[in-house]
N, C-alpha and C positions, 0 to 999 in steps of 0.2 A: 130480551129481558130475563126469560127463562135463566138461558145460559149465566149471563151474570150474578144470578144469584147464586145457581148451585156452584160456583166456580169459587164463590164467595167462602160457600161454606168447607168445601174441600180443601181453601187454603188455611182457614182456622183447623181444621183435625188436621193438615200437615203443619201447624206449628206448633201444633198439641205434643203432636212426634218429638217434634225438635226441640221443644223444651222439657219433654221426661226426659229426655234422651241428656240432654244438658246438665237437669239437676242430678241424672244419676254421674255423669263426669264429677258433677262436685263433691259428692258421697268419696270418689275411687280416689285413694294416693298414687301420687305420681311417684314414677321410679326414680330412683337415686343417684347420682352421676358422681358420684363423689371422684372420682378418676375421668379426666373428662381426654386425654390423649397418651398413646402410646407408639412408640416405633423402634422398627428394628435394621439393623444395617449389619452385610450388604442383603438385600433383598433375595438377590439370587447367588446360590454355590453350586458350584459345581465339582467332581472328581471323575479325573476320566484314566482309565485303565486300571480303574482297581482291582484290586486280588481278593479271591476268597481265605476266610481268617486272618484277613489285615485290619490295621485299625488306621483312621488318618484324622488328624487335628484340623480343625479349622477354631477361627474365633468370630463370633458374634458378637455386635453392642447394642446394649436397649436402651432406647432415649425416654424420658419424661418431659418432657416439654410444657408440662403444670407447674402450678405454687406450689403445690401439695405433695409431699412426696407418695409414695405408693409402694406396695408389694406385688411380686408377680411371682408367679410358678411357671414351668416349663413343659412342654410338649411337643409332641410329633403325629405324625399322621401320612396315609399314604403306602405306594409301598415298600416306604424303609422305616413305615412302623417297626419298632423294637432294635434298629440299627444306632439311634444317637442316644450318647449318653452328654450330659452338663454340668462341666466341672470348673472349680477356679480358677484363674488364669493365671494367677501368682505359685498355687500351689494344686496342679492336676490330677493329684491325688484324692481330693475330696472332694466328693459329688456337690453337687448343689440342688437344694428342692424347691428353697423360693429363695428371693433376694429382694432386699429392700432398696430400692430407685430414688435417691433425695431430689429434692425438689427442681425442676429445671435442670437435672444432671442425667449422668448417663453411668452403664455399669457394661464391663466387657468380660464374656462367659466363653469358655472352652468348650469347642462343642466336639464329644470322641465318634467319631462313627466307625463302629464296627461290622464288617463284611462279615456273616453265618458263613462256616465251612459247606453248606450245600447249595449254595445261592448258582441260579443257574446263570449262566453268560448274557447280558442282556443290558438293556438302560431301564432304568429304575427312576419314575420322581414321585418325590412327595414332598414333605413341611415340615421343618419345625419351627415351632412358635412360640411368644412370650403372650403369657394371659395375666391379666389383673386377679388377685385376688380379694373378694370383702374382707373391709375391715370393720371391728365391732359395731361403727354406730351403722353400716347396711347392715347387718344383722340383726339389728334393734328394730329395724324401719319395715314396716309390714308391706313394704312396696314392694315391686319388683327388681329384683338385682341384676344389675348389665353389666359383666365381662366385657373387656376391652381385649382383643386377640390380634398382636401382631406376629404374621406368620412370614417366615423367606421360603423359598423354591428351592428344594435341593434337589438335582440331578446326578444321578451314579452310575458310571458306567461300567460294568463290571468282566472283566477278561479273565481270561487262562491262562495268560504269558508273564511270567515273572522276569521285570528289568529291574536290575542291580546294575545301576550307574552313580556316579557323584564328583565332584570339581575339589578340588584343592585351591583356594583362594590365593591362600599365604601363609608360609610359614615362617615361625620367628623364634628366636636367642637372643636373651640380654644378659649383658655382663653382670656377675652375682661378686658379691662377697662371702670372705670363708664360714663355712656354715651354714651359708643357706643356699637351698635347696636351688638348683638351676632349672629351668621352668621353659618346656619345647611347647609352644602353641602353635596346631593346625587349623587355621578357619576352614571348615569343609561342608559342602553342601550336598545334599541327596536329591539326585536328580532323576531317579527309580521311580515303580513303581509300589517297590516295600521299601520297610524298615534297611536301612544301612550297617554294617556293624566295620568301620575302616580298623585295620591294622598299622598302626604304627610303630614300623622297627626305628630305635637310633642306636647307632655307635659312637660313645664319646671317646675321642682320640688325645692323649698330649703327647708333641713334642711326632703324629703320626702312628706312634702306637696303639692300639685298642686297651683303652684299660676298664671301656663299662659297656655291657649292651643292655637296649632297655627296649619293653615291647608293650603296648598297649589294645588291647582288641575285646573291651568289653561295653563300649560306648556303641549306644543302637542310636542311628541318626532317624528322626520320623523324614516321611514321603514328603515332599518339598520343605525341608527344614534346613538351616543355616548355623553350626554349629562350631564352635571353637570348641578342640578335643584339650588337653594338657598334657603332657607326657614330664613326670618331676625324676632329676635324678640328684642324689643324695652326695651333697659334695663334701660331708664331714672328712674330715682326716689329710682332706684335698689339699698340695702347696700351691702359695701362691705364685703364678706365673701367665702368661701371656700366649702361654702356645698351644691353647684347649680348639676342638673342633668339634661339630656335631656334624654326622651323616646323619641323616634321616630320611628316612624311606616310607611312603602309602599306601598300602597295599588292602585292594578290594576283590572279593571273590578270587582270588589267586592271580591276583594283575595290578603293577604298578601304575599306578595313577601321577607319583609326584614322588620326585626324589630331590633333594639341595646338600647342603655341605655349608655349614656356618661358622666361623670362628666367636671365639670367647675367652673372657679372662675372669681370672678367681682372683681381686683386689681384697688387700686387707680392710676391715673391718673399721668402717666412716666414711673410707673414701666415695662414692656415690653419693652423691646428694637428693636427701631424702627431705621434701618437702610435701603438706596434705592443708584439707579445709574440713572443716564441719562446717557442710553448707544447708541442713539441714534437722534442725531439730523437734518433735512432734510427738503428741499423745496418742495413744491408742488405746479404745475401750471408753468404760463409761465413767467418768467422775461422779460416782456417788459412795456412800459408807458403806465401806467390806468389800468392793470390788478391786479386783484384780485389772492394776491398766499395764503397759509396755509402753516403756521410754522408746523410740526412734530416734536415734542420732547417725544421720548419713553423713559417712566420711570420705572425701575424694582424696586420694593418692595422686599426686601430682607430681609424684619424684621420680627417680630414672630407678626404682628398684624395691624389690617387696616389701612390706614395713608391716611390722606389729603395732596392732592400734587396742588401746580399751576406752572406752568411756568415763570416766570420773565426776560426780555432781554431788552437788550439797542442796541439801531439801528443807528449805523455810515453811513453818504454818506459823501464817498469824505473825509475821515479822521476827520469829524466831527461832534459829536453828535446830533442827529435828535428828538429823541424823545425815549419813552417806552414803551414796551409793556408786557402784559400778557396772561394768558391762563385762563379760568373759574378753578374755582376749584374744582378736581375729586376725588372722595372717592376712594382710590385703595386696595385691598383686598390683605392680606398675600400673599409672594410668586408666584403674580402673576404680569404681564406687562401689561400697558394700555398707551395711545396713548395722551398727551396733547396737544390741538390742538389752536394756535393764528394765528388771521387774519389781514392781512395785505396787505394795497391798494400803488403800486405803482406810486407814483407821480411826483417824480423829476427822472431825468437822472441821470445817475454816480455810480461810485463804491461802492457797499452796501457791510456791513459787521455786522453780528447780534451777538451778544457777550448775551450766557443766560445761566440760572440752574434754578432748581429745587426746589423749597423752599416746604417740608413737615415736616409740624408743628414744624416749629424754628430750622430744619437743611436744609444745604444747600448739593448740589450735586454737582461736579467738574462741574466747568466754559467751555463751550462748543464753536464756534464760526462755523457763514457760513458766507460767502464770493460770490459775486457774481454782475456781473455787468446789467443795466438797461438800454436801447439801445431802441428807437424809433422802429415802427413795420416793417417801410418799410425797415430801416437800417439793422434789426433783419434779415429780408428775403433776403436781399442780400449777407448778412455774410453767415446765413447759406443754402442757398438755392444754392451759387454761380455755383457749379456743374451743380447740374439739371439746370440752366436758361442758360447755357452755352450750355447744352446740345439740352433742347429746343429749341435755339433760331437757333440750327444748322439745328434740323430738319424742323424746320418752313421754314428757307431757302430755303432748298432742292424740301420742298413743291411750295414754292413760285416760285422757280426761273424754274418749269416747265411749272405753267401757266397752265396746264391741269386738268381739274377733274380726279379722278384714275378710275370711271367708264367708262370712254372715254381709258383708256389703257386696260381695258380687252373688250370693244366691239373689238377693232384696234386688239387684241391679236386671238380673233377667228377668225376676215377676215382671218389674215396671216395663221392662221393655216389650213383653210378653201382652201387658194389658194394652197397654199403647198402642200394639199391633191390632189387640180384637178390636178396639174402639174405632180404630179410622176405619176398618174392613165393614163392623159393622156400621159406622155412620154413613159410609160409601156404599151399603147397597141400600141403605135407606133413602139417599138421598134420589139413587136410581130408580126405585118404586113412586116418588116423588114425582120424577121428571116424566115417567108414562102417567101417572094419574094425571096431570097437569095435560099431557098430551090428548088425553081421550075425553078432556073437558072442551 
């Protein structure tokens, strides 16, 4: 009977515990999740036989796989700390520090890893990684901030032996018209373990005589990279006839790789059939007042021969003609797709509507049109922003409407826990003083 009771009482001061313990839970905010997944592909990279003071490309992609879009910054770790740098993949010139991930999408980064000229012979692994960055309203939120860190495994192996190797895929010659420029492509691949720099000799022959040499040797292929070289030779003043030849010759580190012999003709001016599409037309940048966006109009060359292409459109606001515009004019090479780019500064308000084609050399490409409206900045942010500042403005409240620093809840948080502790300790040796009085009765 003894037992039962004091057993009684020990479970009341342990649920004393467990409800300071509780109500201090309710006092604490919980941290913030506003980014709730991130990931990175491919997980693991590797480079094997690299060279000291080589650089090699790889490319990473980072997924969002949220409603939300998100920001992330980049890093490394390991030790090929200080070996990777992260650049854009369209344009490898320019670093990248963070990058915005839209919603359920994904974004693919240039990753440059550079070998230190003193790096000793050895395998090398480390990480680099994509991490979340807060945005304003975790910063507003007196919780705890959680980073999402998606990292890959890089491994490097690093050698002494420098391989200069590389493949000649294919080379090619199409028949040109007078005046423009005849156009030698080599697909060539660097299958080294540096930088490539191929030499390409041609001799253009008519008739078997040599009347041009042309040489190219200043394209550096990267370490497993796949590259169409161009070699142009300038065929003004050139007659037209039938009996042209290209020798062309590969030459790497002082060793031919790939040599052919091509014929071609210099036809008068029409004959080639020059046909294209604008299969693509698109905004770039922000539609609001005073910014600066870029027209995108991708144009496919589908003809058997180079063509000069510009962009041409006409700019509606508000169902009424504004003004026109164009794009520079770009040589675009057989069978292949290039990007014609006009700029254009938003000035007035109102419903825009761009109505344009294609004009290479005296035909036109299907009539295209974008549509889009022009909205002041603060306007722009409360349209699309209205969620999060709705969101915000709640948590701000909640911050505001307690008045207290959250540093001030967790000192408050260990007094209670603190007393909680004395009280059971003390109520538990009382109760043991308790159980010998009882006994010695």
């Amino acid at each position: 009977m003894i037992k039962i009771v004091n057993t009684c009482r020990i479970t009341r001061h342990t649920l004393l515990v467990t409800g300071l313990v509780a109500l201090l839970s309710m006092f604490l905010p919980a941290p913030n999740a506003s980014a709730l997944g991130l990931g990175i592909a491919p997980a693991q990279m590797e480079i094997t036989d690299a060279l000291r003071g080589t650089q090699y490309d790889r490319m990473i992609t980072v997924f969002n796989p949220d409603p939300v879009e998100i920001n992330v910054t980049f890093g490394q770790g390991g030790n090929i700390d200080g070996w990777a740098g992260f650049y854009q993949l369209d344009n490898p010139s320019v670093r990248v520090d963070t990058l915005l991930i839209p919603a359920k999408g994904e974004v693919k980064v240039l990753v440059r890893f550079s070998i230190p000229e003193d790096t000793a012979s050895g395998k090398y692994t480390g990480t680099v990684y994509a991490e979340t960055v807060p945005d304003e309203e975790d910063k507003i939120e007196a919780g705890i901030l959680a980073k999402l860190q998606a990292p890959a495994i890089v491994t490097i192996t690093v050698i002494g032996e420098e391989i200069i190797s590389g493949t000649v895929h294919d080379i090619s010659v199409m028949d040109i018209e007078t005046s423009y420029p005849l156009r030698i492509k080599v697909d060539f691949a660097n299958t080294g373990n540096v930088w490539a720099t191929p030499d390409i000799q041609a001799k253009i022959k008519k008739a078997g005589d040599v009347i041009s040499n042309l040489s190219s040797a200043g394209t550096k292929v990267a370490v497993n990279t796949r590259e169409t070289i161009v070699l142009e030779w300038d065929s003004a003043e050139q007659e037209v006839a039938d009996d042209y030849t290209a020798d062309i010759s590969v030459v790497l580190k002082d060793k031919v790789i790939a040599t052919e012999e091509i014929p071609f003709k210099i036809l008068p001016v029409g004959t080639i059939s020059r046909s294209g599409t604008l299969s693509e037309f698109t905004l770039q940048g922000e539609a609001k007042l005073d910014s600066l966006v870029v027209l995108n109009a991708t144009f496919v060359n589908t003809g058997l021969i180079d063509t000069k292409a510009k962009f041409l459109g006409e700019i509606y606001i508000d169902g009424e003609l504004s003004r026109q515009i164009q794009s520079e004019e770009v040589l675009v090479t057989a069978a292949t797709t290039d990007i014609l780019k006009a700029y254009l500064k938003l000035e007035t308000l109102g419903r825009y509507k761009i109505s344009g084609y294609i004009n290479y050399e005296g035909k036109k490409t299907e009539i295209r049109e974008l549509a889009f409206d022009v909205t002041g900045e603060e306007l722009s942010s409360q349209i699309t922003g209205e969620t999060a500042a709705d969101n915000s403005e709640s948590t701000i409240a909640q911050n505001q409407s307690s008045g207290i620093p959250f540093y001030i809840f967790i000192i408050l948080g260990v007094i209670i826990i603190a007393i909680a502790i004395f009280l059971a300790m003390y109520y538990l040796k009382k109760n043991k003083r308790t159980e010998k009085s009882d006994s010695s009765t």
